[in-house]
C-alpha distance (Angstrom), angle and dihedral (degrees) to the residues before:
residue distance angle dihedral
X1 . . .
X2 4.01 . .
X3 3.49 131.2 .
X4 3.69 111.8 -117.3
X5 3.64 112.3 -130.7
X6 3.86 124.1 -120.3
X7 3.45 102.8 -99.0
X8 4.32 118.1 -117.9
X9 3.61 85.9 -94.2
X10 3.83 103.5 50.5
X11 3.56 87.9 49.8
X12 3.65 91.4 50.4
X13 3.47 100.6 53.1
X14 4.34 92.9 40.3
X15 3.97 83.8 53.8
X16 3.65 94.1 42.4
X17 3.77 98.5 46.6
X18 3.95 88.8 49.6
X19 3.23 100.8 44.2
X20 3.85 96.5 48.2
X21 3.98 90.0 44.7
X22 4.10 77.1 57.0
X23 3.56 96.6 50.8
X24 4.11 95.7 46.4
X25 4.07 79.7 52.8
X26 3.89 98.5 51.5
X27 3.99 86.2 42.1
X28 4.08 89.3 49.6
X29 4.01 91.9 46.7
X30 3.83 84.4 47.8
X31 3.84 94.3 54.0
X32 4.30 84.4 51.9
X33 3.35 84.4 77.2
X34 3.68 94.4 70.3
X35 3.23 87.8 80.4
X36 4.27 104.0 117.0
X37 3.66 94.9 -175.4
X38 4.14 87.8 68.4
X39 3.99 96.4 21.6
X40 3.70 142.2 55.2
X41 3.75 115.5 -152.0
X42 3.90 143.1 143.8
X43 3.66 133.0 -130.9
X44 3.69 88.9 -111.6
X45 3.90 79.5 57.8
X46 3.40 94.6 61.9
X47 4.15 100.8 33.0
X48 3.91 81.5 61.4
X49 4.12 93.1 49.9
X50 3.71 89.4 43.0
X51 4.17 94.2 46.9
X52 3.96 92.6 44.5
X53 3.54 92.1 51.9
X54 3.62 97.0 46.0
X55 4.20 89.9 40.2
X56 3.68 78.5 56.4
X57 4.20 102.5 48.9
X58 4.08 82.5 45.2
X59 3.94 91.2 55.2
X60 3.95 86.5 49.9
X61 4.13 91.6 48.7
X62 3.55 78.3 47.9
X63 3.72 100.5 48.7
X64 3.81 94.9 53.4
X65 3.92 98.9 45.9
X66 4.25 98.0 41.0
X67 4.26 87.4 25.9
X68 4.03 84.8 -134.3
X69 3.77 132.9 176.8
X70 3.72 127.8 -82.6
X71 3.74 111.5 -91.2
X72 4.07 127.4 -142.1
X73 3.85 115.6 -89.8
X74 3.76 111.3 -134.0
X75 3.80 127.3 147.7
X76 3.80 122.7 175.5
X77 3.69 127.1 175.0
């Protein structure tokens, strides 16, 4: 007997729910940086964290209304 495939929306939403649990981690490791007894930084430091990552959620918004391309990931302090 064959195995049914997930159908385009169960795969969706398994991808989706991992790969946002993901993100939230990568954000939360990001925000252990904050931490000024181990790490030196400026506010400029963290405007530039804090605009990347919200350039970046934008471009996603973006992505699922206009159904855009995949942009270049670069991030330089």
């Amino acid at each position: 007997m064959p195995v049914e495939k997930p159908s385009k929306r169960e795969k969706f939403v398994t991808l989706a729910e991992n790969r946002t649990a993901n993100a939230i981690r990568a954000i939360r490791v990001i925000g252990n940086l904050s931490n000024r007894s181990h790490y030196e930084f400026t506010d400029g430091d963290i405007r530039k964290i804090a605009s990347a990552l919200s350039s970046e959620v934008d471009a996603l918004k973006r992505r699922f209304v206009e159904r855009t391309g995949k942009a270049a990931v670069e991030f330089k302090l």
